[in-house]
N, C-alpha and C positions, 0 to 999 in steps of 0.2 A: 511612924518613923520608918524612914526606907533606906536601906542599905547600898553605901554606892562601892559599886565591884571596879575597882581600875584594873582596863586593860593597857597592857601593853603598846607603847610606840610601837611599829616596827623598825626595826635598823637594818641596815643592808652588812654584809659581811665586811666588805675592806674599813666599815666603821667599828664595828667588834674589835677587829685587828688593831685597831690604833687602840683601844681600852684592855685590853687582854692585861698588860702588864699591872697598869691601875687596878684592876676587877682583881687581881690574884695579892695584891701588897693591901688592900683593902679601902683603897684612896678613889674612891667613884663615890658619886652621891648616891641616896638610898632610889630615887626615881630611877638612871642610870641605872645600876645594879639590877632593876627588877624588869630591865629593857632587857638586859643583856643575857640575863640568863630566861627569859621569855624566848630570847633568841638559839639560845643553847639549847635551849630544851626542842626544836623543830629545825636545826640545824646539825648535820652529823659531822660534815664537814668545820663547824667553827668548833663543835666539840671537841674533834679530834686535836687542831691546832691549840684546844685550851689545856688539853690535858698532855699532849706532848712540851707545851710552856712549862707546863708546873715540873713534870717529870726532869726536864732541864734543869729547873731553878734548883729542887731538891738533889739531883748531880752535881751540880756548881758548888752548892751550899754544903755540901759534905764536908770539903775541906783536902778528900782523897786529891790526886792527881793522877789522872789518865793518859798514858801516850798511845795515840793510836802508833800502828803501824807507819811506816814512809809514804805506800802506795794508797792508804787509807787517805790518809793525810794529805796528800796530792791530789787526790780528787775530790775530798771535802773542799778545799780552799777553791779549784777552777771552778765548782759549781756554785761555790758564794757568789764568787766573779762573774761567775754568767748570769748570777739572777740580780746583782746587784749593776750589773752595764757596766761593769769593767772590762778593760781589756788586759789578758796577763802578757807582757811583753817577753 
């Protein structure tokens, strides 16, 4: 009897990124999941965006509330805008 080894799909990163939130709530199938962190595992780049996700959800999920500073807060929102093609009027 012989042992079969599954490898991983590869997935390209902007695919990771749509599954990040599913992969972190636990809601990815088990094949999915074991792409994705195949992918984490030779990826430093989706690592980092996987674990600044969680870092985030665990600051959300606190319950605290944060006020940044004004000028903080002025450039966090023009830089949403710019990455999401908005224009701020």
């Amino acid at each position: 009897m012989s042992v079969v080894v599954q490898k991983p799909v590869e997935i390209d990163c902007e695919e990771v990124w749509r599954h990040i939130s599913d992969y972190l709530d636990k809601e990815v199938d088990p094949e999915l999941r074991f792409n994705l962190e195949a992918h984490f595992k030779d990826c430093a780049h989706c690592s980092a965006i996987l674990d600044g996700t969680r870092n985030v959800l665990q600051l959300v999920g606190d319950g605290r509330i944060f006020e940044f500073p004004a000028k903080t807060s002025k450039r966090l929102y023009a830089k949403l805008d710019e990455h999401l093609g908005r224009n701020n009027p």
